[in-house]
PyMOL Python script that loads the backbone (N, CA, C, O; Angstrom):
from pymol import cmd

cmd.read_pdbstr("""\
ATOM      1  N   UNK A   1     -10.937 -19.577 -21.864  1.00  0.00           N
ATOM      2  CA  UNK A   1     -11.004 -20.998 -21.578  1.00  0.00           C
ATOM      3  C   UNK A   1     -11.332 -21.793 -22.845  1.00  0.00           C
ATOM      4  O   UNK A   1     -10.785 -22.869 -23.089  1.00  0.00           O
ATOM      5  N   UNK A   2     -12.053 -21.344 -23.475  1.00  0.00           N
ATOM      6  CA  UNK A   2     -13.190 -21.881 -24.656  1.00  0.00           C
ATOM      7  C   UNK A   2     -11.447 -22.069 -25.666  1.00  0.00           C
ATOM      8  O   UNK A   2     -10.907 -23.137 -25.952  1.00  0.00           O
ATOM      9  N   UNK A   3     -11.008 -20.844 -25.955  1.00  0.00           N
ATOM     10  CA  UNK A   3      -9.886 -20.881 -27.294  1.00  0.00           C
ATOM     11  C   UNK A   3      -8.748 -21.597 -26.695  1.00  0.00           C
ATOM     12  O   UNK A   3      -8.027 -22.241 -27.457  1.00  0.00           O
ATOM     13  N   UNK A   4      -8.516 -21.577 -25.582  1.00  0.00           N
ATOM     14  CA  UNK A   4      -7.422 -21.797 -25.447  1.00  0.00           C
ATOM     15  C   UNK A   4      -7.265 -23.692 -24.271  1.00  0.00           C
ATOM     16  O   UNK A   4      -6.485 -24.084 -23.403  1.00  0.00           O
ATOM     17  N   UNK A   5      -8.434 -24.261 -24.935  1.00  0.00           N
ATOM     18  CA  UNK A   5      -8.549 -25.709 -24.458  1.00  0.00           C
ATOM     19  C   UNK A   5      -8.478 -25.688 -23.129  1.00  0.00           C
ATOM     20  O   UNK A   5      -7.944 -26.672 -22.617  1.00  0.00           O
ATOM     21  N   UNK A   6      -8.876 -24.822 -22.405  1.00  0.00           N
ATOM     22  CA  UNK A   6      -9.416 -24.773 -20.631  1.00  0.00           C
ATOM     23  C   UNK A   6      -7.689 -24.929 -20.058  1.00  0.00           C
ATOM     24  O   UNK A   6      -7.516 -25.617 -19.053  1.00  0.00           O
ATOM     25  N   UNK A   7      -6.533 -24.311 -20.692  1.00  0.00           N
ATOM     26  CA  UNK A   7      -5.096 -24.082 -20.429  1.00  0.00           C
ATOM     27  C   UNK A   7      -5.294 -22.747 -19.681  1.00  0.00           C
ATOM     28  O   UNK A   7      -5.266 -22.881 -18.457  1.00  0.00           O
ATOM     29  N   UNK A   8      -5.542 -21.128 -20.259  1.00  0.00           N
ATOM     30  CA  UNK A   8      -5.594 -20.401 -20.059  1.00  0.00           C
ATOM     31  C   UNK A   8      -6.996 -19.732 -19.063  1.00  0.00           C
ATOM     32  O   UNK A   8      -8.063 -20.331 -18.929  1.00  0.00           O
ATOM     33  N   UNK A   9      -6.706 -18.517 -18.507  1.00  0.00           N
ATOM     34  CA  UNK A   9      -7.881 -17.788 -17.365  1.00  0.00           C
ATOM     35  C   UNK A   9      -7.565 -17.597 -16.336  1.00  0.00           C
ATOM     36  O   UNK A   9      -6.624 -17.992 -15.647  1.00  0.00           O
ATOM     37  N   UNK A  10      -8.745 -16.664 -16.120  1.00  0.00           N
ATOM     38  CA  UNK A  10      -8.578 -16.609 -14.626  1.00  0.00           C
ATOM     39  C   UNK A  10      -9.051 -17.443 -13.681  1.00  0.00           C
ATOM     40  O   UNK A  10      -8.813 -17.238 -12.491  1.00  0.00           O
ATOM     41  N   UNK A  11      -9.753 -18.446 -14.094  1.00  0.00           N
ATOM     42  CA  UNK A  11     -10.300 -19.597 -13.561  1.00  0.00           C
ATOM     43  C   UNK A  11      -8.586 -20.475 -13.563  1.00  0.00           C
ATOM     44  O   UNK A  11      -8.288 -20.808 -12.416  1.00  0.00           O
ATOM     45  N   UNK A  12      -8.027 -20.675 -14.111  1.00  0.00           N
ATOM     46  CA  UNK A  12      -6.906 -21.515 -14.212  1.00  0.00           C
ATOM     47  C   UNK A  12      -5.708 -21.264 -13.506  1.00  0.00           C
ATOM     48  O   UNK A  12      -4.884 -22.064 -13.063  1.00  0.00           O
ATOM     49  N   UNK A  13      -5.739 -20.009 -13.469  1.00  0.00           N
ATOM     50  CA  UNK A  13      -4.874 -19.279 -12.806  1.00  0.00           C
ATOM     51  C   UNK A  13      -5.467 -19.343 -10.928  1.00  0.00           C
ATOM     52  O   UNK A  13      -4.730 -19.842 -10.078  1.00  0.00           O
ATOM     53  N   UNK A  14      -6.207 -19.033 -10.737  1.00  0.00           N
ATOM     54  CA  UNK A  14      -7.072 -19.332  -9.340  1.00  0.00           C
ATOM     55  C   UNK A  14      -6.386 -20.609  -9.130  1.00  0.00           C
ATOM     56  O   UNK A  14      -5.196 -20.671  -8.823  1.00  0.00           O
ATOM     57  N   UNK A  15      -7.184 -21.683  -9.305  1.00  0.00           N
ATOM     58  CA  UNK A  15      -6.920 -22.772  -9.643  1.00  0.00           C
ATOM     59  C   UNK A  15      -5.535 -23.190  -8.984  1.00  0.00           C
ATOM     60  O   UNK A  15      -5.293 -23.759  -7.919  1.00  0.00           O
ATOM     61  N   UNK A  16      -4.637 -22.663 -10.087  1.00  0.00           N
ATOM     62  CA  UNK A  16      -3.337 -23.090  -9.921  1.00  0.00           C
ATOM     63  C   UNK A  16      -2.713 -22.237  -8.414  1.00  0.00           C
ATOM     64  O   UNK A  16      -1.970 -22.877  -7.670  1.00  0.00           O
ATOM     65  N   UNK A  17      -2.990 -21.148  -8.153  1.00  0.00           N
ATOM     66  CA  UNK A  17      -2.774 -20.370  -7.063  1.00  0.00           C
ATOM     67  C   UNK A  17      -3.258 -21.677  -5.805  1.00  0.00           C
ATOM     68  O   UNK A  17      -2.367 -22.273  -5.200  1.00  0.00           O
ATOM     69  N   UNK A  18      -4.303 -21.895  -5.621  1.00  0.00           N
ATOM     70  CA  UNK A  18      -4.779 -22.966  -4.612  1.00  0.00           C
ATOM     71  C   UNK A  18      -3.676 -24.086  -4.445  1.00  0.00           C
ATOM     72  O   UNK A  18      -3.195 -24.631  -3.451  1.00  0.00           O
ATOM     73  N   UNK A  19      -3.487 -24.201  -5.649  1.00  0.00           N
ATOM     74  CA  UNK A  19      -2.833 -25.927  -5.572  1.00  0.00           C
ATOM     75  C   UNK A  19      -0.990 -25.110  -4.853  1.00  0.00           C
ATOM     76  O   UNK A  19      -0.186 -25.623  -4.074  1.00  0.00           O
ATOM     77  N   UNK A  20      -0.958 -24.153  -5.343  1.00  0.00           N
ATOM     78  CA  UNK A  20       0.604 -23.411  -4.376  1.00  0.00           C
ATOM     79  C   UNK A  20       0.337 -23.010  -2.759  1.00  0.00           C
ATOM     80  O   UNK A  20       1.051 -22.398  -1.965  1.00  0.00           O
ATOM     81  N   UNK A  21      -1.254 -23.734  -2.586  1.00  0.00           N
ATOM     82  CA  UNK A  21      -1.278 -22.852  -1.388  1.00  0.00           C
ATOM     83  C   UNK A  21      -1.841 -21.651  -0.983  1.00  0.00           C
ATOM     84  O   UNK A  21      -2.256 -21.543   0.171  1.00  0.00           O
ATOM     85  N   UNK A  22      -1.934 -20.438  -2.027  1.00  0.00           N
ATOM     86  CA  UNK A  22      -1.837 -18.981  -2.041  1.00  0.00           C
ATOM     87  C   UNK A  22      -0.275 -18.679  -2.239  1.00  0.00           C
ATOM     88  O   UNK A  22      -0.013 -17.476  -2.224  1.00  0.00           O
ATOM     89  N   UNK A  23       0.346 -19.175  -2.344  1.00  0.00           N
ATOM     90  CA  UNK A  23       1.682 -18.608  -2.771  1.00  0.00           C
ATOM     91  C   UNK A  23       2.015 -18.106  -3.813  1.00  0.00           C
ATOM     92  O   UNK A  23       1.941 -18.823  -4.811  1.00  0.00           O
ATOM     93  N   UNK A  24       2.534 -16.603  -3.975  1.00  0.00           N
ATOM     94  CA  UNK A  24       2.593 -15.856  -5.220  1.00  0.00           C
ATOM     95  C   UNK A  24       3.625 -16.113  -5.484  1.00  0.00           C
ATOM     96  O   UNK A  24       3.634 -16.013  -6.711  1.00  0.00           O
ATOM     97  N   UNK A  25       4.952 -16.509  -5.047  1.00  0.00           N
ATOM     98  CA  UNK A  25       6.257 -16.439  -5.157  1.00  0.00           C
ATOM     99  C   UNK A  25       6.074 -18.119  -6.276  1.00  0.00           C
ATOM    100  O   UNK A  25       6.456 -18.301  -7.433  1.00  0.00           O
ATOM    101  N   UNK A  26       5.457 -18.939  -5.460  1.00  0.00           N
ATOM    102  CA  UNK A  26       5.195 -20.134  -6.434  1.00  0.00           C
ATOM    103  C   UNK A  26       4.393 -20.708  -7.321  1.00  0.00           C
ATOM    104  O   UNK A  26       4.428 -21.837  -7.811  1.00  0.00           O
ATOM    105  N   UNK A  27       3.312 -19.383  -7.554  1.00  0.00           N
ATOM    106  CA  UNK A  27       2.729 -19.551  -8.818  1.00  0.00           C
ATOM    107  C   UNK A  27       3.721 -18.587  -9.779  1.00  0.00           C
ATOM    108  O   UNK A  27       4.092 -19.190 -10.785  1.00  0.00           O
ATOM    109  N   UNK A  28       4.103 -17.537  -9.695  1.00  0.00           N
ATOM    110  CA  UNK A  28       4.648 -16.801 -11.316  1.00  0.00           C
ATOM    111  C   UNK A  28       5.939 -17.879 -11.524  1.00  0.00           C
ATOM    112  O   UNK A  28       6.643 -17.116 -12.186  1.00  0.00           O
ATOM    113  N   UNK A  29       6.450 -18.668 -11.459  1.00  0.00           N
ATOM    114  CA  UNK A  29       7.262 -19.816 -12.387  1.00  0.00           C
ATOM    115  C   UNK A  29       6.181 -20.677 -12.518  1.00  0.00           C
ATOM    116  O   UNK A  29       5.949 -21.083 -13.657  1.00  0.00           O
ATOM    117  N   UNK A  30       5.578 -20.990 -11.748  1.00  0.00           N
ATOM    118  CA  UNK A  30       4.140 -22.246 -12.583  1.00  0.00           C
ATOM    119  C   UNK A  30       3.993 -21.372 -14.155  1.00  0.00           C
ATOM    120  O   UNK A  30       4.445 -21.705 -15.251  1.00  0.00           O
ATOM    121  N   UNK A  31       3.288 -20.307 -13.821  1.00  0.00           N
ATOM    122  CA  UNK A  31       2.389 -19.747 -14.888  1.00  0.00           C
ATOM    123  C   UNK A  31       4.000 -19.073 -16.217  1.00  0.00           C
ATOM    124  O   UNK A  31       3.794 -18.550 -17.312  1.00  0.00           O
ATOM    125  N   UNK A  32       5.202 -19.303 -15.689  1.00  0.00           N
ATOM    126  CA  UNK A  32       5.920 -19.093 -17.070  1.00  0.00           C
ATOM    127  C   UNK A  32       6.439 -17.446 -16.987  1.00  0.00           C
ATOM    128  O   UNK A  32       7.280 -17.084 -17.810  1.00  0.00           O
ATOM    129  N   UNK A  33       5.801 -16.243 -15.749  1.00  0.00           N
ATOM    130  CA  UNK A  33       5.944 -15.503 -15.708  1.00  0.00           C
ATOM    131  C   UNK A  33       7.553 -14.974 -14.721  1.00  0.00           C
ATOM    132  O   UNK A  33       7.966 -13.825 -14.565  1.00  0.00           O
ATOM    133  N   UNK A  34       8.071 -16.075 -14.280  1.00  0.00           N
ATOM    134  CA  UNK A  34       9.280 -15.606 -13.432  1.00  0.00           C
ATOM    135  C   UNK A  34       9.623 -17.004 -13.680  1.00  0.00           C
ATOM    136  O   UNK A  34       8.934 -18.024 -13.690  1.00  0.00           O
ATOM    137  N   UNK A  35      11.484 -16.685 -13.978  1.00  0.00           N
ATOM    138  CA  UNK A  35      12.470 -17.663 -14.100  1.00  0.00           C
ATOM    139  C   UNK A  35      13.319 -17.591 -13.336  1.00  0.00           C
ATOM    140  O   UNK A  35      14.027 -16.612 -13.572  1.00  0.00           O
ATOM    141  N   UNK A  36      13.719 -18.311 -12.259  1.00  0.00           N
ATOM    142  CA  UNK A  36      15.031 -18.339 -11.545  1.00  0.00           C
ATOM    143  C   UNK A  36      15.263 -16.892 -10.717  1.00  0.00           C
ATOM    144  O   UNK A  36      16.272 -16.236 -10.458  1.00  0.00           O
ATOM    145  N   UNK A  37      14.082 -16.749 -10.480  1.00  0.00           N
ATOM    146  CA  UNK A  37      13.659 -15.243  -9.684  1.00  0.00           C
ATOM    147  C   UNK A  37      13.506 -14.183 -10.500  1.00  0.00           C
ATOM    148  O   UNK A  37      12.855 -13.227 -10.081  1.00  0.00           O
ATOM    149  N   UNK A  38      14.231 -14.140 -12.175  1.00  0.00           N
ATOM    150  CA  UNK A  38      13.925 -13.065 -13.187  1.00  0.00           C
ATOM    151  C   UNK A  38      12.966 -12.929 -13.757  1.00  0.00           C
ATOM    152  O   UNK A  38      12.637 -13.696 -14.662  1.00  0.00           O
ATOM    153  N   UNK A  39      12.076 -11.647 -13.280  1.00  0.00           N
ATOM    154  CA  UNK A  39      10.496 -11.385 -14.108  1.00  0.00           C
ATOM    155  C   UNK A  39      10.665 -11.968 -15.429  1.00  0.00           C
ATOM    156  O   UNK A  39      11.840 -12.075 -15.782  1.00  0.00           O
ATOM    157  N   UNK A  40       9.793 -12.365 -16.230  1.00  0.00           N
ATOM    158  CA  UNK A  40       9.692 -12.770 -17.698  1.00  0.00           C
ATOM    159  C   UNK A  40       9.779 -11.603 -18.358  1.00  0.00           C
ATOM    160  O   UNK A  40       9.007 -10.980 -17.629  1.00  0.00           O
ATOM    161  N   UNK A  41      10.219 -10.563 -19.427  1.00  0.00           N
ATOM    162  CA  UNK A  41      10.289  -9.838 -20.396  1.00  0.00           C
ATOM    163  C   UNK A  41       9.245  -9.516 -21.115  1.00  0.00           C
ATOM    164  O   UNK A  41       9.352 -10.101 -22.193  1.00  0.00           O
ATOM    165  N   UNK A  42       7.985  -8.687 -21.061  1.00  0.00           N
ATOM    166  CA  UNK A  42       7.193  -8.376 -21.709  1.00  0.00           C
ATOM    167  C   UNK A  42       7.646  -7.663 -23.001  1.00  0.00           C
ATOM    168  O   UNK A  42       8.367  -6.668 -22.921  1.00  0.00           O
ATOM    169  N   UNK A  43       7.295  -8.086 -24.025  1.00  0.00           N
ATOM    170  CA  UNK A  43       6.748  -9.006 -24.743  1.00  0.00           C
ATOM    171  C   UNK A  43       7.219 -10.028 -25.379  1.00  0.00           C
ATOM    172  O   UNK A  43       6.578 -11.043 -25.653  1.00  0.00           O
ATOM    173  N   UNK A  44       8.748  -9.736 -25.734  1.00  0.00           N
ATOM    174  CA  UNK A  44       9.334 -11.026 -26.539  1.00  0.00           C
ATOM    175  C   UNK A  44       9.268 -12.311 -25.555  1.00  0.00           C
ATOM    176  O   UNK A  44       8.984 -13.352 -26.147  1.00  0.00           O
ATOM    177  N   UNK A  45       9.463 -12.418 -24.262  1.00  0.00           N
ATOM    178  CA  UNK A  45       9.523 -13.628 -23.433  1.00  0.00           C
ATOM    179  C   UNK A  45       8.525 -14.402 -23.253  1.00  0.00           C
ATOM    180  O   UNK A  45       8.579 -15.455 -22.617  1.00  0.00           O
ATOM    181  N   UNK A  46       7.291 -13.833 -23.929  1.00  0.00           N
ATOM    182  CA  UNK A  46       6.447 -14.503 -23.095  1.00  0.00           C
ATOM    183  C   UNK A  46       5.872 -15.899 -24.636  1.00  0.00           C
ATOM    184  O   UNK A  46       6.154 -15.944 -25.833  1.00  0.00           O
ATOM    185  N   UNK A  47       5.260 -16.533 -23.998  1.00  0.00           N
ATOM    186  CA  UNK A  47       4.721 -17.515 -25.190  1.00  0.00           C
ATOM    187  C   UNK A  47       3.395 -16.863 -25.502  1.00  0.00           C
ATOM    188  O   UNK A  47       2.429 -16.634 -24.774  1.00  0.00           O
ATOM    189  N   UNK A  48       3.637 -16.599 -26.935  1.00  0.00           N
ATOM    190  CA  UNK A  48       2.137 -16.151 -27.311  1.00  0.00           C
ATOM    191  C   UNK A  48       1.138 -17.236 -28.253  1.00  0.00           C
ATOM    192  O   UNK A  48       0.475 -16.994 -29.261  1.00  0.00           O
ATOM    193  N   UNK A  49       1.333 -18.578 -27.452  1.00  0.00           N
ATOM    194  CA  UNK A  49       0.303 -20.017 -28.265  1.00  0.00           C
ATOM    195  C   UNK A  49      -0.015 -21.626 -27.335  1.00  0.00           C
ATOM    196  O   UNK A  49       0.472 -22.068 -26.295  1.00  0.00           O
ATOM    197  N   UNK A  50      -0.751 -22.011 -28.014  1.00  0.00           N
ATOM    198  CA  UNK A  50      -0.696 -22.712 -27.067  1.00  0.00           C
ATOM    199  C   UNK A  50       0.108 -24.119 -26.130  1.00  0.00           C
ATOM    200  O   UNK A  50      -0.317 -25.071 -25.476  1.00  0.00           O
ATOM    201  N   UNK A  51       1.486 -23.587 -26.520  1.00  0.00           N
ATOM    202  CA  UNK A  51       2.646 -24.043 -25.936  1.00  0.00           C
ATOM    203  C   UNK A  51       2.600 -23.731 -24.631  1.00  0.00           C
ATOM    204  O   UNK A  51       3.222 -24.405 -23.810  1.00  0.00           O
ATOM    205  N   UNK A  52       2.084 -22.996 -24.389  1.00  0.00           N
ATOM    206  CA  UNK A  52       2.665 -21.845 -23.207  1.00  0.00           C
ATOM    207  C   UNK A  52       2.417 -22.431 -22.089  1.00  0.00           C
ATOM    208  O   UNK A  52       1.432 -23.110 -22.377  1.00  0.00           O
ATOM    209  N   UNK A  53       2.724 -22.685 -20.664  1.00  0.00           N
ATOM    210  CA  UNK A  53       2.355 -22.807 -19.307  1.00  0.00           C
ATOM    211  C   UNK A  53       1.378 -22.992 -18.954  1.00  0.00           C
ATOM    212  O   UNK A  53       1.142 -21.915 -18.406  1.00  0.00           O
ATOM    213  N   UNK A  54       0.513 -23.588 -18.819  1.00  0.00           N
ATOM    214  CA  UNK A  54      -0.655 -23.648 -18.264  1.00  0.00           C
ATOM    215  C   UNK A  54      -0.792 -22.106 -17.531  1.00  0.00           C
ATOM    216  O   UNK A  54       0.186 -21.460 -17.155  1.00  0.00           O
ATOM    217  N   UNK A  55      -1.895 -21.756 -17.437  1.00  0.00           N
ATOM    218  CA  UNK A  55      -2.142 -20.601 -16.756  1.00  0.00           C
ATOM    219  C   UNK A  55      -1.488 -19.560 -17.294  1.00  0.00           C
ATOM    220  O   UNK A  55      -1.943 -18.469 -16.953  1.00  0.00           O
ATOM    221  N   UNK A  56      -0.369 -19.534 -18.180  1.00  0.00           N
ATOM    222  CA  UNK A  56       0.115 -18.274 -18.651  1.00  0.00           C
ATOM    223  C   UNK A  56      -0.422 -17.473 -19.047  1.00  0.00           C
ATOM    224  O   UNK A  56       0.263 -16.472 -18.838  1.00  0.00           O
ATOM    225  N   UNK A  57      -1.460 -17.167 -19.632  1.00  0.00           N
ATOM    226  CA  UNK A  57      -2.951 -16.246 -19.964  1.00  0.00           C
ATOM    227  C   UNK A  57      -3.823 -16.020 -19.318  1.00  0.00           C
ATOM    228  O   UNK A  57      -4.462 -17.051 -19.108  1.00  0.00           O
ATOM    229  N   UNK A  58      -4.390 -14.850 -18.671  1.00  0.00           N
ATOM    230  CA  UNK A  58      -4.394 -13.792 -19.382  1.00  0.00           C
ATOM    231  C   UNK A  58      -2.685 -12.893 -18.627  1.00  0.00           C
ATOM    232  O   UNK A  58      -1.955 -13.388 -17.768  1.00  0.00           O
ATOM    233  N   UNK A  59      -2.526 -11.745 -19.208  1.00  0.00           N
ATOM    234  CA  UNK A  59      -1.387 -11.433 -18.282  1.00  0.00           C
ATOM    235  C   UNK A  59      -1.692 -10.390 -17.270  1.00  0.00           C
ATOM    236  O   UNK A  59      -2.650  -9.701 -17.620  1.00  0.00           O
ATOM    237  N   UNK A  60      -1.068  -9.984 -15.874  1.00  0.00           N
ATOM    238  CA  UNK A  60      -1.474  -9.118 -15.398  1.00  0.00           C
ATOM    239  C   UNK A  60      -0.442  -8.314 -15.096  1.00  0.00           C
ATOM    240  O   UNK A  60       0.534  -9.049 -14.948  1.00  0.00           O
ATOM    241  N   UNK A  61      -0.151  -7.218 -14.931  1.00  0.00           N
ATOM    242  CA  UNK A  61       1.161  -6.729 -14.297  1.00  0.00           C
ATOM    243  C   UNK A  61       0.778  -6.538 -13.080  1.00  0.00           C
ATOM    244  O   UNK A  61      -0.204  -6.189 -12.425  1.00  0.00           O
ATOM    245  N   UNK A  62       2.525  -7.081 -12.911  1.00  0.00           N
ATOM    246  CA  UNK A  62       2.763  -7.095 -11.345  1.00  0.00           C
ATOM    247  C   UNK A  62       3.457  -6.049 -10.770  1.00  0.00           C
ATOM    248  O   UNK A  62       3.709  -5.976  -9.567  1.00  0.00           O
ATOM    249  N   UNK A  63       3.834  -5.070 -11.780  1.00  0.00           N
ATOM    250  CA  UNK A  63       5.071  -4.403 -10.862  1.00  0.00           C
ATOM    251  C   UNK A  63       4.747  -3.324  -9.798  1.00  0.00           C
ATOM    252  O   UNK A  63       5.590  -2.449  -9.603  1.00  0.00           O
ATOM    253  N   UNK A  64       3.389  -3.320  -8.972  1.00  0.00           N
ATOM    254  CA  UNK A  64       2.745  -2.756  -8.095  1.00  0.00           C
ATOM    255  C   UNK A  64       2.320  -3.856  -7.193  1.00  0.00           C
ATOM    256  O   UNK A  64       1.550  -3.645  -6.255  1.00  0.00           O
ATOM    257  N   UNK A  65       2.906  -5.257  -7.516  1.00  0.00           N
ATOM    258  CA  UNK A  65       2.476  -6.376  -6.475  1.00  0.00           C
ATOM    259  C   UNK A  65       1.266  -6.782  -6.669  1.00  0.00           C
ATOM    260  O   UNK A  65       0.804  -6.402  -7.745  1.00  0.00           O
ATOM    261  N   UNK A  66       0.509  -7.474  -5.969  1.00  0.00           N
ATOM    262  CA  UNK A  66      -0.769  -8.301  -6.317  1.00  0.00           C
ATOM    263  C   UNK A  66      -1.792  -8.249  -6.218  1.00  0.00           C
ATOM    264  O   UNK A  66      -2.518  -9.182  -6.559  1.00  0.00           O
ATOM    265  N   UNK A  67      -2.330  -6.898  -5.606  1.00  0.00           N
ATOM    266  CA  UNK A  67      -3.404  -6.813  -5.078  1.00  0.00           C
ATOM    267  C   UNK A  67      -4.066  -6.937  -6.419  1.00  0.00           C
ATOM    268  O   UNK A  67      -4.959  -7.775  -6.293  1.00  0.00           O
ATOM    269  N   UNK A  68      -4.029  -6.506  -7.572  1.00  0.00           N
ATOM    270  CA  UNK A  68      -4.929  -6.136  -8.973  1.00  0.00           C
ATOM    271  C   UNK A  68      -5.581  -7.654  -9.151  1.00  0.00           C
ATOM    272  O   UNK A  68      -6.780  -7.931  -9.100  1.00  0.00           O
ATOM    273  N   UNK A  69      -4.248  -8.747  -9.418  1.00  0.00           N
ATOM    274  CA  UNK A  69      -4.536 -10.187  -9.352  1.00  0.00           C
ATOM    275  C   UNK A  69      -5.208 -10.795  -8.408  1.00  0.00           C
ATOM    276  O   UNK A  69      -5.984 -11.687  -8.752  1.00  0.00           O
ATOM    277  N   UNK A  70      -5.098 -10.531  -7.312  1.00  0.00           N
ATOM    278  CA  UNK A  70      -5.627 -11.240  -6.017  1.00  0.00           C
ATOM    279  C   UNK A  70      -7.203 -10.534  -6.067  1.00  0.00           C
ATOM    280  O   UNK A  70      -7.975 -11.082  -5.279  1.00  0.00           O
ATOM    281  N   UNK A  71      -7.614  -9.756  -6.620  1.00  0.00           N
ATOM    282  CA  UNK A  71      -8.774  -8.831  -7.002  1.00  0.00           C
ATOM    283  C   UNK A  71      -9.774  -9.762  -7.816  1.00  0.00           C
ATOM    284  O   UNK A  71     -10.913 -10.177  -7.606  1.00  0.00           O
ATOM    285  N   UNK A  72      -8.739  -9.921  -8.954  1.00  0.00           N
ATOM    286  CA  UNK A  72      -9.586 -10.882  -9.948  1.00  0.00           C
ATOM    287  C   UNK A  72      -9.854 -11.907  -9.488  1.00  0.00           C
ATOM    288  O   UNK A  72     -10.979 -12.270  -9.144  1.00  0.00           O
ATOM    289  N   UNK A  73      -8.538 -12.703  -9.400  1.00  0.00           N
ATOM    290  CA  UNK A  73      -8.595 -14.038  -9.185  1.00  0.00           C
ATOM    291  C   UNK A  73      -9.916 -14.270  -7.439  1.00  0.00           C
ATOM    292  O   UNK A  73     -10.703 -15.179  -7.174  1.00  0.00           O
ATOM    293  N   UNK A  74      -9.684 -13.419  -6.929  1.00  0.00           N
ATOM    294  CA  UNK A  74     -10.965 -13.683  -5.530  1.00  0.00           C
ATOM    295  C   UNK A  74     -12.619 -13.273  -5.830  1.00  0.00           C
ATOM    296  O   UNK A  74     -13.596 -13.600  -5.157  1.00  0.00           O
ATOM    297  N   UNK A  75     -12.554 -12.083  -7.622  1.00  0.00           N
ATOM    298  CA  UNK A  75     -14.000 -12.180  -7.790  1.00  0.00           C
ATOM    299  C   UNK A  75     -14.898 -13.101  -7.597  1.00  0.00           C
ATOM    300  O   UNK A  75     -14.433 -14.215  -7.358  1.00  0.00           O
ATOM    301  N   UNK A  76     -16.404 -12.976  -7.629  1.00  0.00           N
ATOM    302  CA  UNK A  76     -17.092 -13.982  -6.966  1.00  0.00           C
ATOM    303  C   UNK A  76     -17.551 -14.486  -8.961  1.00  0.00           C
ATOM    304  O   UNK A  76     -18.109 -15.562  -9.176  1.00  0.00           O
ATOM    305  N   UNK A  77     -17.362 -13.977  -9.581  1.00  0.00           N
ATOM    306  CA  UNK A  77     -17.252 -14.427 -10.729  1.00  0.00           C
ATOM    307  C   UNK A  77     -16.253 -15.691 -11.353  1.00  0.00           C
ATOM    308  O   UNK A  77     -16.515 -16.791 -11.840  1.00  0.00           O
ATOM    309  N   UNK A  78     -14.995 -14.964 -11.084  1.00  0.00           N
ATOM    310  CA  UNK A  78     -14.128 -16.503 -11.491  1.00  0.00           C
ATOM    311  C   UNK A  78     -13.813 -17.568 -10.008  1.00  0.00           C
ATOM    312  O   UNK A  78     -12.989 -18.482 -10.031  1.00  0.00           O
ATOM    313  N   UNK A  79     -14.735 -17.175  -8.672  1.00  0.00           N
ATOM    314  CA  UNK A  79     -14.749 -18.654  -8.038  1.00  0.00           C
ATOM    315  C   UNK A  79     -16.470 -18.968  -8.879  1.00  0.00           C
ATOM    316  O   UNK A  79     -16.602 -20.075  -9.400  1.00  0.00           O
ATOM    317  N   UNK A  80     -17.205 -18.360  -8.925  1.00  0.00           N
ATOM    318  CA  UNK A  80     -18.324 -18.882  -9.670  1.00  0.00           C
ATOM    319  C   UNK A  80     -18.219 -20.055 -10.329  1.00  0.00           C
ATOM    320  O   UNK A  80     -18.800 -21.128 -10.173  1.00  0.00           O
ATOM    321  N   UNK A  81     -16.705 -19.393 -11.720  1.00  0.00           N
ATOM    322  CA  UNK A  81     -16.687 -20.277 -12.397  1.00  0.00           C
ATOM    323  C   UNK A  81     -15.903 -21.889 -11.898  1.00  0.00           C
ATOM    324  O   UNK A  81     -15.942 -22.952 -12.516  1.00  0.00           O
ATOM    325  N   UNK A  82     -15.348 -21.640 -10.827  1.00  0.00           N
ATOM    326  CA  UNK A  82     -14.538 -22.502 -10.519  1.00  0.00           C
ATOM    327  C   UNK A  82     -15.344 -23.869  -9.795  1.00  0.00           C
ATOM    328  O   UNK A  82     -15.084 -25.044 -10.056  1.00  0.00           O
ATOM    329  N   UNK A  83     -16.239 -23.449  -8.960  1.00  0.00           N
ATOM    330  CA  UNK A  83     -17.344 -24.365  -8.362  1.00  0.00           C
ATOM    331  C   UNK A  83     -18.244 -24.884  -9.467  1.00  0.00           C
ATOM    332  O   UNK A  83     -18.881 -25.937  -9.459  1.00  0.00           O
ATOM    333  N   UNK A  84     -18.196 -24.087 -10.291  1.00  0.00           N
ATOM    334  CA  UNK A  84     -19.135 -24.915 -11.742  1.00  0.00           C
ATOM    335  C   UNK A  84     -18.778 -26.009 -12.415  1.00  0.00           C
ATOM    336  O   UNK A  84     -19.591 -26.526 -13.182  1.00  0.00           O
ATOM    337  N   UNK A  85     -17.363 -26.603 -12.224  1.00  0.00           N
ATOM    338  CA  UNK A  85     -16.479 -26.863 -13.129  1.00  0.00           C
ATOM    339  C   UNK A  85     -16.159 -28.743 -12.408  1.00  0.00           C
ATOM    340  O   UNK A  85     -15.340 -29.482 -12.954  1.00  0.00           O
TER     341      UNK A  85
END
""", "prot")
cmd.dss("prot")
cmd.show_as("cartoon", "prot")
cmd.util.cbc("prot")
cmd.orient("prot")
């Protein structure tokens, strides 16, 4: 949050998940990670500065689906941070 001007996290990423609803299908094009239904290309595709998507940082893989993300993003740590804010 701190380096990357409160753009990037898992706080941001939460965040942005809420404002879709909970919709995973319509956060990975928010966050820059799916185009026109095509996963983004690890590593050349992705933006590595702070151009990038809001929320595009940190990355998680998905190709086992969401539970790993939905893990983080529901810790009681990054809603911690989110009610702080």
């Amino acid at each position: 949050m701190v380096y990357s001007r409160a753009r990037f996290g898992f706080s941001v990423q939460r965040r942005l998940l809420r404002a879709c609803n909970g919709r995973w299908e319509q956060l990975w094009p928010r966050l820059g990670w799916k185009c026109e239904g095509t996963w983004t290309r690890y590593p050349s595709a992705f933006q590595w500065n702070l151009e990038a998507p809001e929320g595009h940082m940190p990355l998680i893989n998905q190709l086992r689906g969401v539970r790993l993300m939905d893990a983080l993003l529901n810790h009681p740590a990054v809603q911690q941070r989110i009610s702080t804010r």
